[in-house]
DRENLUMDREN-882997 format. One line per 3 residues: number of its first residue (from 1); their letters; for each residue y, x, z of C-alpha. Coordinates in Angstrom, 1 decimal, always signed. Layout:
BEGIN
NUM	a	Y/X/Z  ...
REM end
This chain:
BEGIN
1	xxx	+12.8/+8.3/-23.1  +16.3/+7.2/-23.6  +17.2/+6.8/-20.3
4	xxx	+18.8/+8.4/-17.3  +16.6/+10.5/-15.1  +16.5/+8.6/-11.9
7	xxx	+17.0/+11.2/-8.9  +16.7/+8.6/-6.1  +14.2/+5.6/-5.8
10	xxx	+17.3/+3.7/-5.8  +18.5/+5.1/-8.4  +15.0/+4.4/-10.0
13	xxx	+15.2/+0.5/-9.0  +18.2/+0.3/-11.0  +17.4/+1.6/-13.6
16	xxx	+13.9/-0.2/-13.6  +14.9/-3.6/-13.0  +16.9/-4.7/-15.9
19	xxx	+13.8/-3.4/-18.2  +11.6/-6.2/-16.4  +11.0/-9.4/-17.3
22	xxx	+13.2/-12.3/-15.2  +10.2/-13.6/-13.7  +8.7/-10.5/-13.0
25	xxx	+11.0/-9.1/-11.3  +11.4/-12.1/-9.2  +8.0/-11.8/-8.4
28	xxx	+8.6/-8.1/-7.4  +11.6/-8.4/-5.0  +10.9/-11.4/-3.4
31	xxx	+9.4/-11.8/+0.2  +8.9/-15.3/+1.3  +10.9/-17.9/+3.2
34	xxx	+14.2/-16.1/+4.1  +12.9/-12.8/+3.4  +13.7/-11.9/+7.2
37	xxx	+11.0/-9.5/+7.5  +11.2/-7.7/+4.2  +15.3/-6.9/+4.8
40	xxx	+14.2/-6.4/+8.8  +11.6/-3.8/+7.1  +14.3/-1.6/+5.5
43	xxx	+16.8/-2.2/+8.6  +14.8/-1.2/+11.0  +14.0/+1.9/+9.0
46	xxx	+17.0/+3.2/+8.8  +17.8/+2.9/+12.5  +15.9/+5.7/+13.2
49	xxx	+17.6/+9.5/+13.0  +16.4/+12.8/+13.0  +16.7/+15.4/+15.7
52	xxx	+15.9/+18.6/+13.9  +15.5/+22.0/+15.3  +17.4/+25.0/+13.9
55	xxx	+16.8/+28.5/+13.1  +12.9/+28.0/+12.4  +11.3/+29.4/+9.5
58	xxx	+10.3/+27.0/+7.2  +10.2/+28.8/+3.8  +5.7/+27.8/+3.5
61	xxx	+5.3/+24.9/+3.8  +2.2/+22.8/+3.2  +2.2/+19.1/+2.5
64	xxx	-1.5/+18.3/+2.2  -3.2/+15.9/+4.8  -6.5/+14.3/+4.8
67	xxx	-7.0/+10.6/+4.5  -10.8/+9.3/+5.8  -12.1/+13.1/+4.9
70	xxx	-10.3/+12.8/+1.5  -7.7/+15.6/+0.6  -4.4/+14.4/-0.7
73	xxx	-1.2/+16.9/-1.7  +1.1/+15.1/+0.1  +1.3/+12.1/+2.7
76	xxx	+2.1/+9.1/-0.2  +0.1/+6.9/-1.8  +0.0/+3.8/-4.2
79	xxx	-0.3/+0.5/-2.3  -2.5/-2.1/-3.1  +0.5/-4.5/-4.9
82	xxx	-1.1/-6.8/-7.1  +0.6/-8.3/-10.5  +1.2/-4.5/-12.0
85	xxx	+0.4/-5.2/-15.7  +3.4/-7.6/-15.5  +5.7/-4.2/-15.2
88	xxx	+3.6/-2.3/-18.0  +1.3/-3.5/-19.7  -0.9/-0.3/-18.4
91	xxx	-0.5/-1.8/-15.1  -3.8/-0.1/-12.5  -4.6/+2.5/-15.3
94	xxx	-0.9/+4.2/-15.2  -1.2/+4.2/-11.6  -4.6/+5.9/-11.2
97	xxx	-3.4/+8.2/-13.6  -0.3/+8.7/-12.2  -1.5/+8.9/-8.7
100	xxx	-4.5/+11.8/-9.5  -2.1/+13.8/-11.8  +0.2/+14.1/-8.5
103	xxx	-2.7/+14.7/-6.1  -2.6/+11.8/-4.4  -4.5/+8.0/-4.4
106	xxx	-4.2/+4.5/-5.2  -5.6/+1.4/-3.9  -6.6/-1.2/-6.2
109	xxx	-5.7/-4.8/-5.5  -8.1/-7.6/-6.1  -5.7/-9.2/-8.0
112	xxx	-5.6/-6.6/-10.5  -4.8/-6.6/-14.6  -7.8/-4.2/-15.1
115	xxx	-11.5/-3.9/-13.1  -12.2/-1.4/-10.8  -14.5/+0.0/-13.2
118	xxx	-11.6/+0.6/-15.7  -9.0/+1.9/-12.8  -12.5/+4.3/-11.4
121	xxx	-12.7/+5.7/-14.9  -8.8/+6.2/-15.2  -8.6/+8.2/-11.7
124	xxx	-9.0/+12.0/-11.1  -7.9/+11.1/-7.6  -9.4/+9.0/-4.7
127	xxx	-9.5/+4.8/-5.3  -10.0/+2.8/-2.6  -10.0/-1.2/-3.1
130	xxx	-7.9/-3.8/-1.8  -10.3/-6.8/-0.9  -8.9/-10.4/-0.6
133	xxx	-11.6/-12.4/+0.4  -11.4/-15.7/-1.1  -15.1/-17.0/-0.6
136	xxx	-18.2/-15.4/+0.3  -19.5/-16.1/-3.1  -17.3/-13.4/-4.5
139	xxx	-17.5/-11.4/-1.8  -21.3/-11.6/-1.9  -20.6/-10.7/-5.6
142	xxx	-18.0/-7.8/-5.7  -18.3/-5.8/-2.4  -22.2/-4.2/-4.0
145	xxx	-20.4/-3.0/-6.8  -17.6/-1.1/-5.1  -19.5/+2.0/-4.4
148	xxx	-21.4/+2.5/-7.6  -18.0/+2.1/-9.5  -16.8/+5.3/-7.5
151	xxx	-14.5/+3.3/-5.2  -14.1/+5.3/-1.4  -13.1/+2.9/+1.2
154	xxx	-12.7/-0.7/+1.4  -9.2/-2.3/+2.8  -9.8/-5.4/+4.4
157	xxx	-6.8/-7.5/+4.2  -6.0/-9.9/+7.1  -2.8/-11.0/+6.8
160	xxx	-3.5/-13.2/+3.9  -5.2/-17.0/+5.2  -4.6/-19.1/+2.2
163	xxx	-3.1/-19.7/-1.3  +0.4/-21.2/-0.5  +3.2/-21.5/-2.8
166	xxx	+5.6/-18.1/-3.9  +9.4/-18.8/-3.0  +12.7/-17.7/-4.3
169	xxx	+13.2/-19.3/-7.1  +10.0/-19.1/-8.5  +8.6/-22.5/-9.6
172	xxx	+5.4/-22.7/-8.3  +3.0/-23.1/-10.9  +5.1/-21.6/-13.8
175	xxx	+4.7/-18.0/-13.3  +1.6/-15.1/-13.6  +2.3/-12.0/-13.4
178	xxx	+0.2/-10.6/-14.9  -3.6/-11.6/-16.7  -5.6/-11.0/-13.4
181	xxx	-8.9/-9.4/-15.0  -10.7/-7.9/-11.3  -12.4/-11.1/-12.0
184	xxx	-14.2/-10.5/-15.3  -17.4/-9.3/-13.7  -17.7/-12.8/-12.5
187	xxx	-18.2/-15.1/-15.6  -21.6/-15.8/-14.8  -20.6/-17.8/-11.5
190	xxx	-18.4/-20.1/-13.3  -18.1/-21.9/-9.9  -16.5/-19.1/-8.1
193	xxx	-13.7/-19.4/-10.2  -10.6/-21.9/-11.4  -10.2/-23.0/-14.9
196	xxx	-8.1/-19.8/-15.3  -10.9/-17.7/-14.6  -9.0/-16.9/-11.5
199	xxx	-10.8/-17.0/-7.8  -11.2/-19.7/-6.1  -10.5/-20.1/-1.9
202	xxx	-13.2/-21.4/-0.6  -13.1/-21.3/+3.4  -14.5/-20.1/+5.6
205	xxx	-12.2/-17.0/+6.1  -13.1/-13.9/+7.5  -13.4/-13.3/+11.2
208	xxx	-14.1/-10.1/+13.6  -17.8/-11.3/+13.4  -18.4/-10.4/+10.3
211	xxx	-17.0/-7.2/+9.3  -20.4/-5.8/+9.6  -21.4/-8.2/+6.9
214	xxx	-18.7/-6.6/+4.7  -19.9/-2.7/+5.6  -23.4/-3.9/+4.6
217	xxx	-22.5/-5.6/+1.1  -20.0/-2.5/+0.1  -22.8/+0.1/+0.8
220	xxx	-21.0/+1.5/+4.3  -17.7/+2.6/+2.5  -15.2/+2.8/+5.2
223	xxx	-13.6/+0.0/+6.4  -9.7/-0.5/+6.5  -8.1/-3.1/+8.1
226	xxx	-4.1/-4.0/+6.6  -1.8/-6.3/+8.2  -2.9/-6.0/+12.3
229	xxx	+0.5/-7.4/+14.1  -1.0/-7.1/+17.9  -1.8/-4.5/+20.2
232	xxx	-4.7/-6.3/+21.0  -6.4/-6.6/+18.0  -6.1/-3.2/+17.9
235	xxx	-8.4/-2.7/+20.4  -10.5/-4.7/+18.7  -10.3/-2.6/+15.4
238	xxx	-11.6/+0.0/+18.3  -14.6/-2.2/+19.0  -15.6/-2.9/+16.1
241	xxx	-15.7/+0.6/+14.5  -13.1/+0.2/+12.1  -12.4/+3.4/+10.3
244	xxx	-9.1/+2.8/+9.8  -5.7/+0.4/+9.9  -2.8/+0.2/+7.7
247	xxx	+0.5/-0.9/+9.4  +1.9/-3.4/+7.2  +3.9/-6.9/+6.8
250	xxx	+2.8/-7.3/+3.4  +6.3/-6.3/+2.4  +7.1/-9.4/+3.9
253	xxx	+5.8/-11.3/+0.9  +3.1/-13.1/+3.4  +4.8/-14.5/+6.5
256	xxx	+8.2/-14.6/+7.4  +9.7/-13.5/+11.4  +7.5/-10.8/+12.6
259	xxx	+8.4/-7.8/+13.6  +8.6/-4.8/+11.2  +6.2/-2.1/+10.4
262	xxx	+8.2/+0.7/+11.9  +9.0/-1.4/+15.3  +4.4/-1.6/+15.6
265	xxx	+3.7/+1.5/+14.5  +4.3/+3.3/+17.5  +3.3/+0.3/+19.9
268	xxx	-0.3/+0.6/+17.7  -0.6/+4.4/+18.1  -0.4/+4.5/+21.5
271	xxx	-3.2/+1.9/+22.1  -5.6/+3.9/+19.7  -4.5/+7.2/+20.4
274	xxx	-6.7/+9.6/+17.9  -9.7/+7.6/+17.7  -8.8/+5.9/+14.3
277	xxx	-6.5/+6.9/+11.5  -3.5/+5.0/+10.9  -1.6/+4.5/+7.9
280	xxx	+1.8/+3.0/+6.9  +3.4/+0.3/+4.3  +6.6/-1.9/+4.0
283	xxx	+10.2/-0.7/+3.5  +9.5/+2.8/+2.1  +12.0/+4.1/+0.1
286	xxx	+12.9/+7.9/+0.6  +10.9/+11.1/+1.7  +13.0/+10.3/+4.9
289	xxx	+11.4/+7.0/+5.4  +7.7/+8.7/+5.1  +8.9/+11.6/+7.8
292	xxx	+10.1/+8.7/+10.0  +6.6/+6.9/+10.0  +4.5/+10.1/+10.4
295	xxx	+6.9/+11.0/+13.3  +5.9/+7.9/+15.2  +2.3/+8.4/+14.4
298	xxx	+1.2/+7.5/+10.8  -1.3/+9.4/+8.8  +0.2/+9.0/+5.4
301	xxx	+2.4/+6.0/+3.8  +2.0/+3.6/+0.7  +4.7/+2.6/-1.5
304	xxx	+4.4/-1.0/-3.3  +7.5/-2.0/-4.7  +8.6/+2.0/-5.9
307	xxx	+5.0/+1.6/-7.8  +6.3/-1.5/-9.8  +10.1/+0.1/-10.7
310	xxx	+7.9/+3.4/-11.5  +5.6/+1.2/-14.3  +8.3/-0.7/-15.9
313	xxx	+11.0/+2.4/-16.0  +7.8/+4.2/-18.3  +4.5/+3.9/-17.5
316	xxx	+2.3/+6.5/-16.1  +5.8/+9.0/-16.1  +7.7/+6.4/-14.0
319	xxx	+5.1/+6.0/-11.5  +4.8/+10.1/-11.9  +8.2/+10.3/-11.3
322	xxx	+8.4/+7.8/-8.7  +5.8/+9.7/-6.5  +7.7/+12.9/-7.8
325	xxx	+10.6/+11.8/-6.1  +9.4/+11.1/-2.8  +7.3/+14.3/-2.6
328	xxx	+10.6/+16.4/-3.2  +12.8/+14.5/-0.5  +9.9/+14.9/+2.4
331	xxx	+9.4/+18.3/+1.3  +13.2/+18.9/+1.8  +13.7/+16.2/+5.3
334	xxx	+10.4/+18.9/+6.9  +12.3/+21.8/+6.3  +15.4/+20.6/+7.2
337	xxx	+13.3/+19.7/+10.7  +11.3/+22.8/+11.5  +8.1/+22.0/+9.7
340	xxx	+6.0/+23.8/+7.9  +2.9/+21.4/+7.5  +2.7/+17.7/+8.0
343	xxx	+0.8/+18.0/+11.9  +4.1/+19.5/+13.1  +5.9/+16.1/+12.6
346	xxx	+5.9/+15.0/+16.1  +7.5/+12.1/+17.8  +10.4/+14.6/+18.9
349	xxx	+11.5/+15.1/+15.8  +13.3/+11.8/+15.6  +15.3/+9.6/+17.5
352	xxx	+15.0/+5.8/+18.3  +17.5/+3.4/+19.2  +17.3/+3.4/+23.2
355	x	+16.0/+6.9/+23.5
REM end
């Protein structure tokens, strides 16, 4: 294409933005309320500093990792962020693409342009699905077919209670993103969905209680739980057997004044130790940004926003470049620290505020 080859996924933003839709790009940047914990996201971030060692050699290095016994290059991912046909029109299917062709994965949101079925037949690489569960009638309905589809894990997520209105300066009402087709398998329950052919929330929502109803429905894929804020229910990820959490405010697009995803991740490590893998969203930006969370503890990260610039810059090649990016400036920010594969980032290899 025509334009300038972003180096930077700033670089990429600006270059992506202008090529989206007014709306859509609205509905892309914008966190909710004040948008105090998407900006405390990035700020919080970039208070953090590396403390590299010197004169190490670093001239192999290995950026693989595992993710729930799945093999991925490097320690990025796609994030679950829903409205992606609104940025291309490929939306899902340029991102599965995109996301096996780099050796990595992508998980699917429930509110996505294209089924899982279409997004499982676009993948060479891993899919797991974002579930949003807005009655048990769909749940009932969707979770069974996860599995055969070729989905790999199911993310729970729990930071979303309710449909409430978007803010900054969208109208509510006048603006979709994107035709929302994860619902198509659906038209025979008519009364599970709007007169958009969109779900319909029907309480009651999901509690600890029944997660074990969820394992049983998707056929036992493992279960990942996105958006824990407390320590506590930690534990109780710990209780219940999840096989995983993501660290994550939602990019701030859910609730307004909590703290960020950097400032729990390490307060969540330390109450689960290594008995459950942890993984990392909100803010992420740079290679940096992914060596800072992986130094206080996370497994791998997952990019939203970058995802969205990367579609509506070009496609499958913007998201290919966007993940392209990020894989070159963490391959560099290791080096530059003394590691030569990703279990050497340790928590010494960076330096808090107060340390």
């Amino acid at each position: 294409m025509d334009a300038p080859l972003p180096m930077t996924i700033a670089e990429l933003q600006a270059l992506a933005e202008p090529m989206m839709d007014l709306d859509q790009h609205k509905f892309v940047a914008r966190g909710v309320w004040g948008n105090w914990t998407r900006d405390r996201n990035r700020a919080k971030l970039d208070d953090i500093a590396l403390n590299p060692p010197v004169l190490v050699d670093t001239s192999k290095r290995d950026l693989s990792t595992t993710v729930l016994g799945q093999r991925i290059e490097f320690p990025v991912m796609c994030a679950p962020a829903g409205g992606q046909t609104g940025s291309h029109t490929d939306g899902e299917l340029a991102v599965a693409r995109a996301a096996g062709a780099e050796g990595t994965l992508m998980a699917l949101p429930t509110g996505s342009g294209h089924t899982f079925d279409e997004a499982s037949d676009a993948a060479t690489g891993p899919v797991w699905f974002q579930h949003i569960h807005y009655s048990d009638g769909i749940t009932e309905e969707y979770l069974p077919l996860l599995k055969p589809a070729g989905i790999s894990a199911l993310i729970l997520t729990v930071d979303v209670i309710g449909p409430f209105p978007m803010t900054d300066a969208l109208i509510e009402g006048s603006y979709m993103p994107a035709k929302i087709r994860s619902f198509a398998n659906l038209q025979h329950r008519p009364d599970l969905l709007d007169e958009h052919g969109l779900a319909r929330w029907i309480p009651p929502n999901i509690t600890w209680d029944r997660l074990d109803w969820l394992r049983e429905l998707s056929g036992g894929l493992p279960l990942v739980l996105k958006g824990i804020r407390r320590v506590e229910d930690v534990q109780r990820c710990l209780d219940y057997g999840v096989d995983g959490i993501i660290v994550s405010t939602h990019g701030g697009r859910q609730f307004d004044g909590g703290l960020s995803s950097i400032e729990l991740l390490p307060k969540f490590v330390d109450a689960m130790g290594d008995r459950m893998e942890v993984f990392f969203d909100s803010g992420v930006r740079s290679g940096l940004d992914v060596f800072r969370a992986m130094a206080l503890g996370a497994r791998a990260v997952f990019v939203g926003r970058p995802m969205h610039w990367g579609l509506a810059y070009d496609g499958e090649n913007g998201v290919r470049r966007m993940l392209s990016i990020l894989r070159a400036e963490f391959d560099k920010v290791m080096a530059y620290s003394g590691c030569t594969a990703v279990d050497q980032i340790t928590r010494d290899k960076v330096v808090l505020p107060g340390d």
